[in-house]
C-alpha positions, -999 to +999 in steps of 0.1 A: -357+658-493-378+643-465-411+654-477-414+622-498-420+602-468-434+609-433-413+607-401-430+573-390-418+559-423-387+575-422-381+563-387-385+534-392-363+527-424-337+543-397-344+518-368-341+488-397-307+501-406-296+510-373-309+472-362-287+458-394-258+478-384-259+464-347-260+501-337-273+509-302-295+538-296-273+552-275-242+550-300-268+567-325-272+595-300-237+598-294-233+601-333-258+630-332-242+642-300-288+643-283-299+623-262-309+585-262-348+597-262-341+621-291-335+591-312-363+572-299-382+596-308-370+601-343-375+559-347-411+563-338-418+591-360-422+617-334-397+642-341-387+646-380-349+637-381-329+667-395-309+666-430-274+668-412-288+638-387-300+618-413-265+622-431-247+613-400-272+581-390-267+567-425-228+570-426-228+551-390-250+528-405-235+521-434-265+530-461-269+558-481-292+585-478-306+576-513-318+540-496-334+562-460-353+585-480-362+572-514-402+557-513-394+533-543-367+516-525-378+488-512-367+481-468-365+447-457-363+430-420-370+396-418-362+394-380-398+397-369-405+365-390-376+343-373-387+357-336-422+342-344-402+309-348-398+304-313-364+315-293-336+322-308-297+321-297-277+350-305-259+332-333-292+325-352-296+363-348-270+372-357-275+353-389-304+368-394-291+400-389-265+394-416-293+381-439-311+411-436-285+432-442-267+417-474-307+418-491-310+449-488-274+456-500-280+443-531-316+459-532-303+490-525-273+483-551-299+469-583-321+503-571-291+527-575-279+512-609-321+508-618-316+472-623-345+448-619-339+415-608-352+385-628-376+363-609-386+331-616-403+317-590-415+277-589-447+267-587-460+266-549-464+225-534-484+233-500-483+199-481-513+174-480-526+147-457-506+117-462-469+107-468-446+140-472-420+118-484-438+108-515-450+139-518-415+157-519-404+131-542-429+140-567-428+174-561-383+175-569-388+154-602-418+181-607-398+209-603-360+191-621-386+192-653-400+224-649-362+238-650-358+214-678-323+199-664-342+164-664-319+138-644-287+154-645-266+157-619-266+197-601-231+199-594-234+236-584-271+242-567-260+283-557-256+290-597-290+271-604-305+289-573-290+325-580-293+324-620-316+304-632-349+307-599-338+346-591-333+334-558-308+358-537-286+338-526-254+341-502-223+322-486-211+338-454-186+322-430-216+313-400-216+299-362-205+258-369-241+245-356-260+267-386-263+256-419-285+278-435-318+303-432-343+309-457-370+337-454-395+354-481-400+389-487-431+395-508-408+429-524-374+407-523-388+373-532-366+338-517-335+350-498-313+323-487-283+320-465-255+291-471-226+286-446-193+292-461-176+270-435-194+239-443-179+216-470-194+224-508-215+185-506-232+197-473-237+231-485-257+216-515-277+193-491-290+228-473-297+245-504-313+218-517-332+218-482-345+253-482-355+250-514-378+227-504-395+253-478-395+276-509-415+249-526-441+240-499-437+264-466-425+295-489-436+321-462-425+302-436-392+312-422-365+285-413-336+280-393-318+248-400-293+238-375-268+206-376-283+177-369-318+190-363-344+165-356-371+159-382-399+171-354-422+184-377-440+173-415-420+208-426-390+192-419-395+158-432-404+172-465-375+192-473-350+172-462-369+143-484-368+173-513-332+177-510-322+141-511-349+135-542-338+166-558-301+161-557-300+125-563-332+118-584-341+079-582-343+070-615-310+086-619-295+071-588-307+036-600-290+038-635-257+051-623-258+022-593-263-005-620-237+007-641-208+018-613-218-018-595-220-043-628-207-077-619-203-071-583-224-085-551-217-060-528-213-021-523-176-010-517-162+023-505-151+024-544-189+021-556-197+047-528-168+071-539-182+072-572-213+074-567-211+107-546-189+128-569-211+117-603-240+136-578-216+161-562-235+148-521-216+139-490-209+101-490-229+093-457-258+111-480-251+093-509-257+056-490-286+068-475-301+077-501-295+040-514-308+027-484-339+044-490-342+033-525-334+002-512-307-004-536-281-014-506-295-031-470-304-005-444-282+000-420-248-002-445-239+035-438-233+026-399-213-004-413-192+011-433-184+040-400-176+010-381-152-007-399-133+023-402-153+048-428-148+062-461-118+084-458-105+111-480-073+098-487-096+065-499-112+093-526-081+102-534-069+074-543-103+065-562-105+098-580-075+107-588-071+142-602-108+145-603-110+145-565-111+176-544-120+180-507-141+208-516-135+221-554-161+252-550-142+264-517-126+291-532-165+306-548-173+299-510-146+317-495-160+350-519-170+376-499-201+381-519-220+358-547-214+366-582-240+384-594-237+409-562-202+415-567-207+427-603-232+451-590-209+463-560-177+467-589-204+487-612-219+513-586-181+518-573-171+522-615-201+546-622-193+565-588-221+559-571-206+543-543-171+548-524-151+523-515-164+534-475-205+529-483-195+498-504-174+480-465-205+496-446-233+482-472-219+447-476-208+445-444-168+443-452-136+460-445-118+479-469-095+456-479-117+430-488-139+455-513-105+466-527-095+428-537-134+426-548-127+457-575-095+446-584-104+412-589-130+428-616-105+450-628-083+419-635-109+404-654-116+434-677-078+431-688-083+393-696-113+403-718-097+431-736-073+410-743-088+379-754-098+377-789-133+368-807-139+330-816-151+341-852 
């Protein structure tokens, strides 16, 4: 069964697995009841890992033997790309870790049910001399065309990222101070990592952000933290792309003349509803107007001193169409969509247990029970739901 690959590559498709598991060597030794350099030794190809060892190492690890030994499966580590960013803290990799781990999940999960994912990758912006601003301006209204979605508002940037760019995206409860990683994998393609404990406007601003290193740095890895400074041309333009691409100008100029008509000044009320027509964060939403210079600069640091804009003051404005964070319950998912319905079909067509679905997707038990129940639930609905026609 090993044959198919040599014991360099099988070792080290075992230390990637072991590193994703957050396995010592030492509790890998234990595991094969050897010694510490008996597993070294198997990771750098040295001694050939026996059949029994290699079923042992990927139940601890929480892969299957199909992913270890199979050449067309595709391994992925993208922590060798963040260590070249510089120093990292332990919560950064452990993110990364996390990152690593839920790609090749679903890569291991689309090989075992011989799906093949649908790409659809933009067209590549490399940065120029000259003003990245502008730049990332045109390069947003660029791409909103090339998706053909125009001006609208993107009240939902994971489904647009998952669905319609093949971008595999996930939303994982992460450290406060991180918002989100991006990495490419030339075999994976654009992986991105959203915190599930940020509210659903911010969490748009950092996919909106890392798709703009997908658009001009796309083998560049990146790390971005709250409140990072802009230190770098990299960082200028994608936090330029995210506010263009969120809340295009033309579009933010039309909906600002309409919401304001007959008034002289921006309120909180103007603010309110401006922000939920484009689905941002309200401090975003005036800033962008700043820049457009459609309000004074400065009016953002006004407004916070006179007391903000609250969300009971949304509340108010709103009505029922106000929710502190209507997408929290997709965020609170243990797993996106799309990697869910693959998890519920290799568990259906007995691919998977229950056990090799917790260790691949990094879950307990219980949670990958409510996943396939939750599934199951649905199937009822839709047997029982009756054509249109």
């Amino acid at each position: 069964m090993t044959e198919a690959l040599s014991p360099q590559e099988v070792g080290e498709r075992l230390r990637i697995a072991r590193e994703a598991a957050k396995v010592t060597q030492a509790a890998a030794a234990a595991a094969l009841d050897v010694a510490r350099t008996t597993v070294v030794a198997i990771e750098q190809g040295h001694r050939r890992a026996k059949l029994d060892e290699l079923q042992r190492l990927a139940s601890l690890y929480g892969v299957s033997l199909n992913a270890l030994l199979r050449r067309e499966a595709v391994q992925v580590d993208l922590k060798p790309r963040f260590r070249r960013m510089g120093e990292q803290d332990d919560g950064v990799d452990d993110a990364v870790a996390l990152l690593t781990t839920l790609v090749q999940a679903e890569l291991e999960l689309e090989d075992l049910l011989g799906v093949q994912r649908s790409r659809n990758d933009p067209p590549e912006r490399p940065l120029m001399p000259g003003d990245v601003v502008l730049q990332a301006e045109h390069d947003a209204a660029e791409l909103r065309q090339w998706l053909g979605i125009g001006q609208a508002p993107i009240h939902d940037i994971v489904s647009l990222l998952e669905l319609q760019l093949g971008i595999r995206v996930f939303v994982r409860r992460l450290p406060a101070k991180i918002s989100g990683l991006y990495a490419y994998d030339e075999a994976a393609g654009p992986c991105i990592l959203l915190n599930a404990a940020h509210p659903r406007e911010r969490r748009a601003q950092t996919g909106g952000h890392e798709l703009g290193h997908l658009i001009s740095t796309r083998r560049a890895p990146d790390a971005l933290y709250d409140g990072s400074p802009e230190a770098s041309r990299e960082e200028r333009y994608a936090n330029a792309f995210a506010r263009a691409f969120l809340t295009p100008a033309r579009a933010v100029m039309a909906m600002f003349r309409d919401v304001t008509a007959g008034s002289s000044q921006l309120t909180r009320r103007h603010v309110i509803v401006l922000a939920h027509g484009f689905g941002v964060a309200r401090e975003a939403m005036v800033r962008r107007l700043e820049e457009l210079d459609l309000t004074k600069a400065g009016t953002w640091d006004w407004f916070e001193h006179n007391g903000g804009i609250t969300n009971e003051q949304a509340r108010q404005v709103l009505g029922d169409a106000w929710s502190v964070d209507a997408r929290k319950a997709d965020a609170a998912r243990p797993v996106s969509l799309r990697l869910g319905m693959l998890a519920r079909e290799a568990w259906k067509k007995n691919l998977l247990s229950e056990g090799q679905l917790a260790g691949l997707l990094q879950l307990d038990r219980v949670e990958i029970r409510e996943l396939i129940d939750a599934f199951e639930d649905e199937e009822v609905d839709d047997a029982t739901s009756r054509p249109m026609f």
